[in-house]
C-alpha positions in Angstrom: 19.6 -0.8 -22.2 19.4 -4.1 -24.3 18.7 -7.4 -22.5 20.4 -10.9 -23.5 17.6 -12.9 -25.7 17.1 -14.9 -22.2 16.9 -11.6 -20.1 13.6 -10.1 -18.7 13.7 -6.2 -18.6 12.1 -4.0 -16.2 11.4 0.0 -16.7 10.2 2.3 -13.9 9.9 6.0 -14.4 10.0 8.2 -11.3 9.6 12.0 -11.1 9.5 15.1 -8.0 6.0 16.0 -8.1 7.5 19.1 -5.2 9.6 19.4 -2.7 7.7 17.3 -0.6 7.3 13.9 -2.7 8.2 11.9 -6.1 6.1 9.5 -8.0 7.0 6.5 -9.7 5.1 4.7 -12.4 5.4 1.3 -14.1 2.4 -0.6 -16.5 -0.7 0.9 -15.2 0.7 1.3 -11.5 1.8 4.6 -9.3 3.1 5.3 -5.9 4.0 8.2 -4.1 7.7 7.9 -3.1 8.7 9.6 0.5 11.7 11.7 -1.1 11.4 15.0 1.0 14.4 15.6 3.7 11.8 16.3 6.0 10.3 12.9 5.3 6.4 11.8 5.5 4.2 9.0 7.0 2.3 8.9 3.7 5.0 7.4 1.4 7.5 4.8 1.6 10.8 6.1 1.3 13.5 4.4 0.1 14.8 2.1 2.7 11.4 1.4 2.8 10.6 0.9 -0.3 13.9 -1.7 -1.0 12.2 -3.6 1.9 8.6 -3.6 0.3 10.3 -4.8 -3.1 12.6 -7.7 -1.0 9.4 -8.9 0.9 7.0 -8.6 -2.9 9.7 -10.7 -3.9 9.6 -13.6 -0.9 5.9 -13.7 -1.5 6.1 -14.2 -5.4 8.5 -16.6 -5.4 6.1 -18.3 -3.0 2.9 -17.9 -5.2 5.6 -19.5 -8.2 6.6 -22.4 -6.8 3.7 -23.5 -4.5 1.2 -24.8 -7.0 4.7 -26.9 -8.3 5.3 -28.4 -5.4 1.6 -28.7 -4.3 1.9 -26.6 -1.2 -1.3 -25.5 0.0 -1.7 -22.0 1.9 -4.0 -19.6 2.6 -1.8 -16.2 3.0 1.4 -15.4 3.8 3.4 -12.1 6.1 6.8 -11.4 5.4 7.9 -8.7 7.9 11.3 -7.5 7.6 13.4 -4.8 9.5 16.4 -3.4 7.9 19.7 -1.6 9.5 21.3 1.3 7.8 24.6 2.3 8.6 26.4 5.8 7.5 29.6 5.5 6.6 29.4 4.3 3.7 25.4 4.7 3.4 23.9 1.1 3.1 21.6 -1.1 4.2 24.2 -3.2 6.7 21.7 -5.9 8.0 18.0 -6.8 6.8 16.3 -9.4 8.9 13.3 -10.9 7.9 10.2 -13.0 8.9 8.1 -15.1 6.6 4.9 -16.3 8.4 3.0 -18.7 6.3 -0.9 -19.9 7.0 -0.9 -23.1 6.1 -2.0 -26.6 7.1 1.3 -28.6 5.3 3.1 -30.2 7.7 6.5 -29.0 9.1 9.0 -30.7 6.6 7.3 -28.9 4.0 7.8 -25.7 5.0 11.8 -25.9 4.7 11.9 -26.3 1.2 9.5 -23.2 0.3 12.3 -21.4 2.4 15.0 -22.6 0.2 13.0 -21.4 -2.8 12.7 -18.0 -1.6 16.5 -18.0 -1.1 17.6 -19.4 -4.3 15.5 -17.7 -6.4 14.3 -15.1 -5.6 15.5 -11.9 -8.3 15.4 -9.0 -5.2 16.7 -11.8 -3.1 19.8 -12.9 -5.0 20.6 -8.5 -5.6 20.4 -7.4 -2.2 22.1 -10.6 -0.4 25.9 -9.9 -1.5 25.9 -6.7 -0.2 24.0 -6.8 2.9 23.7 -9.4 6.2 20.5 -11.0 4.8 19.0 -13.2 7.6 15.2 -14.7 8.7 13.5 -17.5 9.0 10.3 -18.9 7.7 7.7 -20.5 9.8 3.8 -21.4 10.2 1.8 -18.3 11.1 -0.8 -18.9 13.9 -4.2 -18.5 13.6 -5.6 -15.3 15.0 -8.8 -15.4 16.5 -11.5 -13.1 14.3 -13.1 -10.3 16.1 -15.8 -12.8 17.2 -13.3 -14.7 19.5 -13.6 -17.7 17.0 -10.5 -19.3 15.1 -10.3 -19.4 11.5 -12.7 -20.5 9.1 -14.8 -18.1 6.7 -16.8 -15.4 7.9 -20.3 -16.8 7.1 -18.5 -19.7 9.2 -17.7 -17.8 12.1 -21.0 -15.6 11.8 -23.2 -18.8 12.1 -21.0 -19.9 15.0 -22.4 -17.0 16.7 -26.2 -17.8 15.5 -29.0 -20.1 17.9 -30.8 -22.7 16.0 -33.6 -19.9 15.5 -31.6 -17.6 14.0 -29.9 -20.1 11.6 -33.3 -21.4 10.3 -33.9 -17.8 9.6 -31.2 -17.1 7.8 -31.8 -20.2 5.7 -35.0 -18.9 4.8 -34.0 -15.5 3.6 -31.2 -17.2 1.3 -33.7 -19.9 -0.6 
């Protein structure tokens, strides 16, 4: 395959390790690929793994553009669920979810969107042939095990701490 001089090229290489499973490899990376007819909850197979590669995709183009447009975040979920039909076998419908932790305010959000949908490589392949549809939005805070929202563990572990144990603590870490 020979790319145009302005062309990125990609190479994976997947083989059947047994009846059960395949592997595919690209750089230093592996993963086990759910290619039995019996299937397994081990591997991704590949409905799956199209999804995994769509939402890889959403969160890189986020990682791309945010330190251009100055967007802050701490994390981001994408969650997507996909539709298969039969006849012909496809992926009819894929609906996803993009949940972003951040504290940029609302406007801001819409244009991070926009990115993911304009260019985004996975994005721009799977969208002609299938109902593409989500939304993007603020992800809320879930409170830590503690019962305490946000903030970094030593954060939330001091939270939990009396004045006596704190002095303690400062002690042991001089």
């Amino acid at each position: 395959m020979r790319a145009e001089p302005s062309h990125l090229t990609y190479a994976v290489r997947a083989r059947r390790m047994d009846a059960l499973g395949s592997e595919a490899s690209c750089k230093e990376a592996r993963i086990t690929l759910d290619t039995s007819t019996a299937g397994r909850s081990d591997a991704f197979n590949p409905a799956e793994l199209l999804l995994a590669a769509l939402s890889a995709c959403m969160i890189k183009g986020i990682e791309r553009v945010a330190p251009i447009i100055r967007f802050g975040f701490r994390g981001v979920e994408v969650r997507l669920s996909g539709v298969r039909q039969d006849a012909p076998p496809k992926m009819a419908r894929i609906d996803y979810e993009i949940l972003v932790d951040s504290d940029e305010p609302d406007r801001r959000l819409e244009p991070l969107r926009e990115n993911v949908r304009r260019y985004g490589t996975v994005f721009n392949t799977v969208a002609p042939g299938t109902v593409l549809s989500g939304t993007l939005r603020r992800a809320q805070r879930e409170p830590t095990h503690w019962g305490l929202d946000g903030g970094t563990p030593v954060e939330r572990l001091a939270a939990q701490l009396d004045e006596g144990e704190l002095a303690l603590v400062a002690q042991v870490n001089r």
